[in-house]
N, C-alpha and C positions, 0 to 999 in steps of 0.2 A: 118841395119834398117834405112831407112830412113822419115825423118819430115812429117808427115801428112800435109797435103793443110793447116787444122786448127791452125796448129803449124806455120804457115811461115806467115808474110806480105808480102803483095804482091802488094800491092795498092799503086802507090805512094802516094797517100794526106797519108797513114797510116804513110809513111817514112818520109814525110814532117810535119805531127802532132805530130810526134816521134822527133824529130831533133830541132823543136821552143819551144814547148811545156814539154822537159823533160828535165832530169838533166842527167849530164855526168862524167864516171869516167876515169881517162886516166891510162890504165891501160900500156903503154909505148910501146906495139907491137902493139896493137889495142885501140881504143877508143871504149867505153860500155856508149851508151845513151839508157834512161830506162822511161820510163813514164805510170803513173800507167791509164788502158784503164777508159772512163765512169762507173760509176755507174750502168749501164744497164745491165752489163753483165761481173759480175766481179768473179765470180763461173767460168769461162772456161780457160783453161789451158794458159799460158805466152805463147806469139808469137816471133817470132825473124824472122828480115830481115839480111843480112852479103852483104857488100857494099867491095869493093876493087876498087878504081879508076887508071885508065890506068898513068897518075901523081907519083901517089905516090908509086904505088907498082910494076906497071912497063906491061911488055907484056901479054899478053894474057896467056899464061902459067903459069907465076909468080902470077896472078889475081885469075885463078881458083885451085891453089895451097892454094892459100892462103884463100879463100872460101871455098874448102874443109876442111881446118884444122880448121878452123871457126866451120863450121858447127857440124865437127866431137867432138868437146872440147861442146858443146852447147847443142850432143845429150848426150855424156855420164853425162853429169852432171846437165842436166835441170830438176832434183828433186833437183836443191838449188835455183829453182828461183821461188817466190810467184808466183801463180798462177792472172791473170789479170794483166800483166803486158807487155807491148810490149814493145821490145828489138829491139837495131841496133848495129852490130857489124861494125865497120868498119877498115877494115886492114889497116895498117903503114908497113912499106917498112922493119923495122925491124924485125916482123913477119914471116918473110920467113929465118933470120938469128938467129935465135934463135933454141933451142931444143924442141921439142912438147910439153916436159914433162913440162918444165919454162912456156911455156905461157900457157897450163893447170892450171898450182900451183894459174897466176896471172888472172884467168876468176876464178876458185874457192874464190881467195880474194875479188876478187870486187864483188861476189854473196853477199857475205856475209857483204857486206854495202848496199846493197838491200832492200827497205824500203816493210814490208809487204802490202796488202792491206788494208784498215782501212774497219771493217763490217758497213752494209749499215742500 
């Protein structure tokens, strides 16, 4: 199954409002920056972008490797992320050395310092 259109950013200014504007948890294979969207429209489901730079994670293979594992740890468990919230995964070089299941365990921890939305 994959991310609806609604579920993904896609915009950079959304990636660039997400990155100045949020707080971050280093979760050690990946970095999890989180910012809770406007008050406009905070009823609609958490969005997430997954970024992997050719630097840090390496060739083109290794980047969408590591975007996939992103992406896949993000669908099974995106009922632990409040709703109105966009999300940026961004892969670390150690993400591809590690076990699925490890960096599963550690995107389940950092859900869970996840600040809810606050009602409007």
């Amino acid at each position: 199954m994959h991310l609806r259109a609604g579920q993904r950013l896609r915009r950079n200014d959304d990636f660039r409002a997400v990155r100045e504007q949020g707080r971050r948890i280093d979760c050690g294979a990946f970095l999890l920056t989180w910012r809770v969207r406007p008050a406009d429209a905070p009823a609609t489901p958490a969005r997430v972008g997954v970024v992997a730079s050719r630097a840090s994670v390496g060739d083109a293979v290794h980047r969408n490797r590591a975007k996939r594992r992103l992406r896949e740890i993000y669908r099974r468990h995106q009922s632990l992320v409040p709703p109105g919230l966009d999300l940026v995964l961004t892969a670390r070089p150690a993400l591809l050395r590690l076990e699925f299941s490890d960096v599963e365990q550690r995107f389940t921890n950092a859900c869970r310092k996840l600040a809810p939305v606050p009602n409007v």
